[in-house]
SERO-4910 file (N, C-alpha, C, O; in steps of 0.05 Angstrom, whole numbers):
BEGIN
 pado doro    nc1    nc2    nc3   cac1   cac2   cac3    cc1    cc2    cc3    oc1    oc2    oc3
  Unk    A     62    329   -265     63    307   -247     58    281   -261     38    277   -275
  Unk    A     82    258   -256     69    234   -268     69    222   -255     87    219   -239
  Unk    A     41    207   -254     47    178   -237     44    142   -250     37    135   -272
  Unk    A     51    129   -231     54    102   -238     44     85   -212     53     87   -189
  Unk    A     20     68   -224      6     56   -213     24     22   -212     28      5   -230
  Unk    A     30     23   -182     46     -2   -183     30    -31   -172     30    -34   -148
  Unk    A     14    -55   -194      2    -72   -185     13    -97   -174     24   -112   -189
  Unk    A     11   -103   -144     38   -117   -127     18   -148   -135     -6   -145   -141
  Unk    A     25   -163   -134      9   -193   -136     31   -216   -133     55   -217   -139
  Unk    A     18   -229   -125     34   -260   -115      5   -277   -119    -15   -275   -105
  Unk    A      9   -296   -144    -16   -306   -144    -43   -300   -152    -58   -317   -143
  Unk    A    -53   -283   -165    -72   -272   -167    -78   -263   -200    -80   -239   -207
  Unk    A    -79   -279   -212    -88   -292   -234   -119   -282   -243   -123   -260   -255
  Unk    A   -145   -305   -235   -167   -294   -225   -179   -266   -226   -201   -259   -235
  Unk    A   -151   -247   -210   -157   -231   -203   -147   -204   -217   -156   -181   -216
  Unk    A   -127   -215   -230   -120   -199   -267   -137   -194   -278   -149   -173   -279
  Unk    A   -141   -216   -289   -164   -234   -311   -186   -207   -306   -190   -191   -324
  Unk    A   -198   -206   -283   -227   -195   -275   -215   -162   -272   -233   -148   -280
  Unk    A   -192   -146   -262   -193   -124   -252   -173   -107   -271   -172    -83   -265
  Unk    A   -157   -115   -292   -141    -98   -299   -160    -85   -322   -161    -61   -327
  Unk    A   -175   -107   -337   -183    -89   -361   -208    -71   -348   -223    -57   -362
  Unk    A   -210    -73   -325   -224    -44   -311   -211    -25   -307   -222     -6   -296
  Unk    A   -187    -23   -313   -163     -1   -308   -154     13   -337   -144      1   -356
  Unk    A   -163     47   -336   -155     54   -356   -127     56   -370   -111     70   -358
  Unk    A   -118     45   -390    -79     59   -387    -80     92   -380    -64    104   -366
  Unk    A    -99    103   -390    -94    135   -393    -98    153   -366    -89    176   -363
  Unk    A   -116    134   -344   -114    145   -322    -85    154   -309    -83    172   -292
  Unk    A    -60    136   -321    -32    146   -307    -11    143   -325    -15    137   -348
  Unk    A      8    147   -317     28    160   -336     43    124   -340     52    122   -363
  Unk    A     46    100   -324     57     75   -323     46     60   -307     34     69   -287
  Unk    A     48     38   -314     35      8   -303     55     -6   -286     76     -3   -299
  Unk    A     59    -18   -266     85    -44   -257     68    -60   -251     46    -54   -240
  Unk    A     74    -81   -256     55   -106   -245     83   -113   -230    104   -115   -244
  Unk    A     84   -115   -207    112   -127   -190    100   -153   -178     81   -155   -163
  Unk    A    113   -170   -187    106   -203   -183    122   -215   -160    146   -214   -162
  Unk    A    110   -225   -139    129   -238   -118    138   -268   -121    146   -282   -103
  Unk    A    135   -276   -155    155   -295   -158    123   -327   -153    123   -349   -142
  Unk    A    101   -307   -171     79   -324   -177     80   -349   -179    104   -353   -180
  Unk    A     68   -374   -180     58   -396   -200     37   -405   -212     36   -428   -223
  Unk    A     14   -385   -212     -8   -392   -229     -7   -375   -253    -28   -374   -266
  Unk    A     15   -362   -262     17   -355   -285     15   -326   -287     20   -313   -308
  Unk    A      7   -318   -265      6   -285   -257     23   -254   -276     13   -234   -286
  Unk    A     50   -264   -274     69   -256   -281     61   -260   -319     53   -240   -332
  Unk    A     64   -286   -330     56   -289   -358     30   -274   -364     33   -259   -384
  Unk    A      4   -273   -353    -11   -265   -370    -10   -226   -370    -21   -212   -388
  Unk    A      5   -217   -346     14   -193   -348     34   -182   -374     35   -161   -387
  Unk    A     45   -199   -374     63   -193   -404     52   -201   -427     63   -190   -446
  Unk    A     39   -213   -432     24   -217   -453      3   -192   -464      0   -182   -486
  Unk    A    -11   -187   -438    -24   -161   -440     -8   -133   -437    -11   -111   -426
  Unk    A     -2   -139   -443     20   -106   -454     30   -101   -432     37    -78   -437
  Unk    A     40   -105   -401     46    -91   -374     80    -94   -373     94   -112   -382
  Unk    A     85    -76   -362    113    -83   -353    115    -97   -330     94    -99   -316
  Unk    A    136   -108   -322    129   -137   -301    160   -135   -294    179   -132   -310
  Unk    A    160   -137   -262    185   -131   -248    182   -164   -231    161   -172   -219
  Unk    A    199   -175   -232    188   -199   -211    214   -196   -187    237   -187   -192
  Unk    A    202   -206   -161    224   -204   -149    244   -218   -140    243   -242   -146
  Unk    A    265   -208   -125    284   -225   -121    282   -231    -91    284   -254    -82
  Unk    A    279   -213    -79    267   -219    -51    235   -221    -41    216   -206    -45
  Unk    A    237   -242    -29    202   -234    -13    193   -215      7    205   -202     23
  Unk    A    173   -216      3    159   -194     27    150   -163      4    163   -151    -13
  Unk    A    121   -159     16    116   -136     -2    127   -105     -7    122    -89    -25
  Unk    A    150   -106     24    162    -83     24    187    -87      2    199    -66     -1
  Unk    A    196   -105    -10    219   -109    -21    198    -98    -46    207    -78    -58
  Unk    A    183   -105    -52    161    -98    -81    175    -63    -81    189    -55   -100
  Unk    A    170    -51    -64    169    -23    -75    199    -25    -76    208    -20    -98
  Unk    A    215    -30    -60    252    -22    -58    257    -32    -84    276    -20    -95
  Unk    A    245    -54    -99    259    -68   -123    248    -56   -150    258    -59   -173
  Unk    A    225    -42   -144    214    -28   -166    215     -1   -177    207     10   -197
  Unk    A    237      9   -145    241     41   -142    255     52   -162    250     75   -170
  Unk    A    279     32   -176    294     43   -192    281     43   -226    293     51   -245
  Unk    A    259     35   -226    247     34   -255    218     54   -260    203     57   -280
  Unk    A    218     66   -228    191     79   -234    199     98   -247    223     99   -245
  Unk    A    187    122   -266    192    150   -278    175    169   -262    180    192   -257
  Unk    A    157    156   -256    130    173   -241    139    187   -218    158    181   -204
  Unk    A    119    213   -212    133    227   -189    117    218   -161    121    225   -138
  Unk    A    100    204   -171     74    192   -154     72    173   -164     74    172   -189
  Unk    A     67    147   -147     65    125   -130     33    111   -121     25    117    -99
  Unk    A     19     95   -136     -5     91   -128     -6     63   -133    -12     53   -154
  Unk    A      0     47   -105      2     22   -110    -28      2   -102    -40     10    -82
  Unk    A    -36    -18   -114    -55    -27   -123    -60    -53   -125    -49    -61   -145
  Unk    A    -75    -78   -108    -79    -94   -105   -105   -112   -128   -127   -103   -134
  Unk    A    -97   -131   -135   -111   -131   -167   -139   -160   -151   -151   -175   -165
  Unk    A   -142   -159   -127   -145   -183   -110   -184   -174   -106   -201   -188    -94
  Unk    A   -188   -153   -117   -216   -145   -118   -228   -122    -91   -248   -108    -90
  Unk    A   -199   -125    -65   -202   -108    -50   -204    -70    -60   -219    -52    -52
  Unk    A   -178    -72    -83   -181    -44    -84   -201    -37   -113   -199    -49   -134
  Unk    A   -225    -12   -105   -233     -1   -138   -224      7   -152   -210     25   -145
  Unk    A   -224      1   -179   -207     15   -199   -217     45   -198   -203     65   -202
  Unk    A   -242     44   -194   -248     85   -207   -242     94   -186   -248    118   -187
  Unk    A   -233     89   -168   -211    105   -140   -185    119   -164   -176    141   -169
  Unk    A   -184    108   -167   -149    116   -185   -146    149   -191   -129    165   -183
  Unk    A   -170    152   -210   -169    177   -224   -179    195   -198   -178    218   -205
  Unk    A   -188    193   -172   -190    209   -162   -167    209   -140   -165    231   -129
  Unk    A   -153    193   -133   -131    196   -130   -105    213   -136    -89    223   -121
  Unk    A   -108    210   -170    -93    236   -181    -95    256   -183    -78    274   -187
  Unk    A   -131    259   -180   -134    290   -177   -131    302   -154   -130    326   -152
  Unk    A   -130    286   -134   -127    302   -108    -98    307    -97    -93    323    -79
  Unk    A    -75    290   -113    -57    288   -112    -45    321   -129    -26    335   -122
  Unk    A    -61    324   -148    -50    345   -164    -60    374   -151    -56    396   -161
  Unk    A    -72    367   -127    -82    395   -114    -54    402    -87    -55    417    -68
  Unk    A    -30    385    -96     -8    384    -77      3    381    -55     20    393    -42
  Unk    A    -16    352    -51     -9    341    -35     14    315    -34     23    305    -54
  Unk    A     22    306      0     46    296    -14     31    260     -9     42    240    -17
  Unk    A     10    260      3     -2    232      1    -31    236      8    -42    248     26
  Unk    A    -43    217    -17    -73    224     -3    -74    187      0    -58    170     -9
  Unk    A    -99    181     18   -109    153     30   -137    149     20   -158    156     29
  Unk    A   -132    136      0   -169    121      2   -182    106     27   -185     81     27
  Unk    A   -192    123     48   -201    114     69   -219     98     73   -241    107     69
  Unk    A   -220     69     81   -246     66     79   -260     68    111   -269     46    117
  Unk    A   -263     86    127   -273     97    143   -278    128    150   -276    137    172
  Unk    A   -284    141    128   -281    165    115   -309    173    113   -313    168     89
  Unk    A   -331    183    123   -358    189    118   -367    167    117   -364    150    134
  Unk    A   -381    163     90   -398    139     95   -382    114     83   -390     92     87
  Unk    A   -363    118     69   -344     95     66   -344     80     83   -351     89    105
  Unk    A   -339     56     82   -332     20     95   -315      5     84   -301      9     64
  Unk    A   -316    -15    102   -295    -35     89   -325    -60     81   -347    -55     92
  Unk    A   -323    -82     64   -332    -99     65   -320   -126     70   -330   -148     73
  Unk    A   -294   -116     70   -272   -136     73   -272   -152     95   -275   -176     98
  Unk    A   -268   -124    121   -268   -134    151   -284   -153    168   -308   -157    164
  Unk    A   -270   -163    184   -281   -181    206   -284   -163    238   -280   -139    237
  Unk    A   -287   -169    251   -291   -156    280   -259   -148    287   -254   -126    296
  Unk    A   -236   -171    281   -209   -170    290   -198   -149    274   -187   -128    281
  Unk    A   -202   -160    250   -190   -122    232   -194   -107    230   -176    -91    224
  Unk    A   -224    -96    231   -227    -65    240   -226    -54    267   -230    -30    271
  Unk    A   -221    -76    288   -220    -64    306   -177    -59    309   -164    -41    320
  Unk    A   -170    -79    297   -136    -79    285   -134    -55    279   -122    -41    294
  Unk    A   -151    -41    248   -144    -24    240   -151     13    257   -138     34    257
  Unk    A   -183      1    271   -182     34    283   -159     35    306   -150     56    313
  Unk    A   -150     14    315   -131     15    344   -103     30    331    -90     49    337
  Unk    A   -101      9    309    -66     23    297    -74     45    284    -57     55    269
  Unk    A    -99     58    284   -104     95    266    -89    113    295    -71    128    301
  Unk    A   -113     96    309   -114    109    340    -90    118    348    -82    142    346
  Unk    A    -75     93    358    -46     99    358    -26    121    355    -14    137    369
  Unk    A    -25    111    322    -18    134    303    -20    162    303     -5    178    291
  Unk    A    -39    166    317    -48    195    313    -47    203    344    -46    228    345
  Unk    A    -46    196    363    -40    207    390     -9    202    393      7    218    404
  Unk    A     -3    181    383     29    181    387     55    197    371     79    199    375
  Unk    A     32    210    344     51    209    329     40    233    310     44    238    287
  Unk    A     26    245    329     10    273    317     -9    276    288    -17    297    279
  Unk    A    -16    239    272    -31    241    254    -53    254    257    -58    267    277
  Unk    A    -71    253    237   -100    258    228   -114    247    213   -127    257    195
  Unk    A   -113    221    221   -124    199    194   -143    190    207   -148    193    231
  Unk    A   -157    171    183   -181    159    200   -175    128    179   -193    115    169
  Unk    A   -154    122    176   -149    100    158   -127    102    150   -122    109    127
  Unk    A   -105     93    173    -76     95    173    -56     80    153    -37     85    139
  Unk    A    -79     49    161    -66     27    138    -71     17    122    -65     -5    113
  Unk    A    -87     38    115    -92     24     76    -66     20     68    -47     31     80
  Unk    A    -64      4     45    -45     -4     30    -58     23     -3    -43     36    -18
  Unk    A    -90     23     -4    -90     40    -29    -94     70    -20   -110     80     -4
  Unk    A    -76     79    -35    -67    112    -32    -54    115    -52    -49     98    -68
  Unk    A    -45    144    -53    -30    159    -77    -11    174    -56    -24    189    -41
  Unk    A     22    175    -50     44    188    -57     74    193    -60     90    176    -69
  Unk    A     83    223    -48    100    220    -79    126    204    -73    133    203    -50
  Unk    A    142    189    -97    152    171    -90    183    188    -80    205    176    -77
  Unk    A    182    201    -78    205    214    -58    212    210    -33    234    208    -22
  Unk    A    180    208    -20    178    200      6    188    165     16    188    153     37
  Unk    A    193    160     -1    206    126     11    231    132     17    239    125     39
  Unk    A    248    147     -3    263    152     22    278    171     30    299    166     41
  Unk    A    269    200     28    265    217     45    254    209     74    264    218     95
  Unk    A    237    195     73    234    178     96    240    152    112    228    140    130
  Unk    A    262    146     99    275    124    107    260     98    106    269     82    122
  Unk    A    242     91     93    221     76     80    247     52     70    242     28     70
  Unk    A    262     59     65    280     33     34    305     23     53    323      9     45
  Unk    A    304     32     77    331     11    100    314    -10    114    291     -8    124
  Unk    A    335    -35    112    326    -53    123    322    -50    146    300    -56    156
  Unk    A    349    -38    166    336    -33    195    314    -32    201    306    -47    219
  Unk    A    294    -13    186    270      0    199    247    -29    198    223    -31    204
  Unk    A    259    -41    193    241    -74    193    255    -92    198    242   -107    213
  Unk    A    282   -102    192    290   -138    196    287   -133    234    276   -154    242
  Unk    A    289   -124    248    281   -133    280    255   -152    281    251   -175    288
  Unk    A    241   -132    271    206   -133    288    210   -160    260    209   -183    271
  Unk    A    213   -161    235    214   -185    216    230   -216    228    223   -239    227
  Unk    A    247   -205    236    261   -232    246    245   -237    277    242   -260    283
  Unk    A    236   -217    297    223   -234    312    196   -246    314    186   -262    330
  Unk    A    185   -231    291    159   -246    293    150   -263    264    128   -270    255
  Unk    A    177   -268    253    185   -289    227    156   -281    207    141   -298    197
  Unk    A    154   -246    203    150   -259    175    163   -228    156    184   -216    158
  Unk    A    143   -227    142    150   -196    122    129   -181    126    106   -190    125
  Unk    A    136   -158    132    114   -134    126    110   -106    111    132    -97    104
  Unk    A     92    -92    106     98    -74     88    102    -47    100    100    -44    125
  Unk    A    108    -24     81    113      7     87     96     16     98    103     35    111
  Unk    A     66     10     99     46     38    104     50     42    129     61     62    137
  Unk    A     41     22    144     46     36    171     61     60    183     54     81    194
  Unk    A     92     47    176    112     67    176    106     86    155    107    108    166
  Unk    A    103     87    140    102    107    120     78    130    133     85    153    137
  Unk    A     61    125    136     26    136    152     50    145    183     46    168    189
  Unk    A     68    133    198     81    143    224     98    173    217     93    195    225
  Unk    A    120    165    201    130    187    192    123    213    179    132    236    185
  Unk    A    107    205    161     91    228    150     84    253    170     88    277    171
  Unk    A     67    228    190     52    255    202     70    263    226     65    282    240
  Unk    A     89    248    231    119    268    242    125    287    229    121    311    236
  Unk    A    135    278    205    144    302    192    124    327    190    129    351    189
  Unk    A    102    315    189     77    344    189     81    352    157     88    374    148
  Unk    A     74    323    140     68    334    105     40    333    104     25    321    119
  Unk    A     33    347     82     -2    341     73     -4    327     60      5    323     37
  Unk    A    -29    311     87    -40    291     80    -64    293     74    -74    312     86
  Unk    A    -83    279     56   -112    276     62   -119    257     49   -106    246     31
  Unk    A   -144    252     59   -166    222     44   -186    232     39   -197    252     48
  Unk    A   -193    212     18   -219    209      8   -229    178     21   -218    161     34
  Unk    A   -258    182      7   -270    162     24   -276    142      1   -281    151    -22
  Unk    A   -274    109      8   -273     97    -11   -275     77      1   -258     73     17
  Unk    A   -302     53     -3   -297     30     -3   -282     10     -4   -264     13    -21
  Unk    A   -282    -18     14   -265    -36      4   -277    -60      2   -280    -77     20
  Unk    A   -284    -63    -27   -301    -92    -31   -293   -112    -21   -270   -106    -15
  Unk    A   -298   -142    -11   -293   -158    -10   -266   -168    -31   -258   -163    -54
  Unk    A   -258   -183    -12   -226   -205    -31   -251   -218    -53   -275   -213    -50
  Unk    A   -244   -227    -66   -261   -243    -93   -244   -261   -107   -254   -274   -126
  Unk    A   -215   -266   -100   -195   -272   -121   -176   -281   -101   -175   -270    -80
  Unk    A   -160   -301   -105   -138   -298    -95   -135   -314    -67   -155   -316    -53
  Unk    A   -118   -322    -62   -114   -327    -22   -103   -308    -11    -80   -300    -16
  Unk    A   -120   -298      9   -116   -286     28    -88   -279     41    -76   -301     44
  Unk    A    -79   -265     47    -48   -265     54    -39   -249     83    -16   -244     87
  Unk    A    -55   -243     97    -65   -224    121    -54   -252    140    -59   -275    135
  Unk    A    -39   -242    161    -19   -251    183    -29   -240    204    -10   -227    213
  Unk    A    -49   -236    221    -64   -219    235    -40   -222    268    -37   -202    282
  Unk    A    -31   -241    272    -17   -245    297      7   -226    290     12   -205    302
  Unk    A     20   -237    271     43   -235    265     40   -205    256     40   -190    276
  Unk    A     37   -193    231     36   -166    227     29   -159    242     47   -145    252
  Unk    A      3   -159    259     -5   -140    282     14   -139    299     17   -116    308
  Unk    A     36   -163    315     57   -148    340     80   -137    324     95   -122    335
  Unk    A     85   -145    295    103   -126    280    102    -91    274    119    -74    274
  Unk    A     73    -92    270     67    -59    272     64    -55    298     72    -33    306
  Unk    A     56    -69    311     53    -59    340     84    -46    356     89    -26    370
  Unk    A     97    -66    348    129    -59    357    136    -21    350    141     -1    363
  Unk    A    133    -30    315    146     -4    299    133     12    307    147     30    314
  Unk    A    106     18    311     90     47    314     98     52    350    101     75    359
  Unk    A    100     30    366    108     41    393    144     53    392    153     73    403
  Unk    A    157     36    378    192     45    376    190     67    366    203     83    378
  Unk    A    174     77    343    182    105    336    181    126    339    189    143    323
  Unk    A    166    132    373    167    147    397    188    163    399    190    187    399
  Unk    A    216    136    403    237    145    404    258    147    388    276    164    386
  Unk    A    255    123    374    282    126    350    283    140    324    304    140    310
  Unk    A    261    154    315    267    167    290    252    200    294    230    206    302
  Unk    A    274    218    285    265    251    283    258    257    255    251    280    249
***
């Protein structure tokens, strides 16, 4: 099994600087730093430090994985925010739980005694509503639907139809902005009925970076997709 830890950033410099050389190379098989087309230099000091660096051509963080899909080698997928939210020593257990064959595991951070430190009243109550959801509507078992940090395998983007625009420019064009896979990705899954599981894992505070959370906007965008997919996708 190989995997490749893909680090998505727009801006987040700061947050290089402080989190990559906490990241072992040997914990995974490749690095992507996928750049959404930076200006604090994001992109440069990634290449300088040895990373491979994909920058994009389109915006929005779901274009990050569709534009990076054709360069990954890895058979697993563990994408990674360098912004101080996600831990680096999550990684290596990631892969190990991954290598017990599963097809996605979730660093939960509502998982035993895990937390977020991130949240406000609006986003964790955002995030248990869209678990909630998820899981009565759509037969999950999660307790932390939308993390963005998890491990799996990259087959499932699109085996699961993860990489068509359909499954987003609607809910994108009416509530004008971009949003990412997990949601959908966390909906389908547990349609399909693959194994899933989490571990439990903190989520420090942002420390780095501006904030990029659309709480109106992403929230009636997932809100749309997790109620539409009731009916439109088997």
């Amino acid at each position: 099994m190989k995997t490749t830890l893909l680090v998505l950033t727009l801006n987040e410099i700061d947050g290089m600087k402080q989190i990559m050389p906490q990241i072992k190379r040997e914990w995974v098989d490749e690095i992507f730093v996928v750049d959404g087309r930076s200006t604090d230099g994001t992109a440069e000091y990634a290449m300088k430090n040895g990373y491979s660096v994909i920058v994009q051509k389109k915006p929005g963080i779901r274009n990050a994985y569709i534009e990076a899909l054709g360069r990954i080698t890895g058979d697993v997928i563990i994408p990674f925010s360098p912004d101080g939210n996600c831990k680096p020593e999550v990684i290596p257990q990631l892969v190990k739980k991954m290598e017990e064959g599963y097809d996605m595991v979730i660093a939960s951070r509502y998982l035993k005694d895990a937390r977020s430190y991130d949240d406000s009243l609006i986003t964790s109550f955002g995030n248990w509503m869209f678990t909630s959801l998820i899981n009565v509507l759509h037969g999950g078992k999660y307790t932390d639907a939308m993390n963005m940090f998890r491990a799996f395998k990259k087959e499932l983007i699109r085996d699961l139809e993860l990489d068509r625009d359909e499954n987003y420019s609607r809910e994108e064009a009416l509530f004008h902005t971009k949003i990412c896979i997990m949601p959908l990705l966390s909906v389908r899954a547990a349609k399909r009925k693959l194994r899933i599981t989490e571990i439990p894992a903190d989520e420090p505070r942002r420390l780095w970076g501006k904030r990029k959370l659309q709480i109106v906007r992403w929230g009636s965008a997932y809100l749309t997709q997790v109620l539409k997919e009731v009916f439109v996708w088997r």
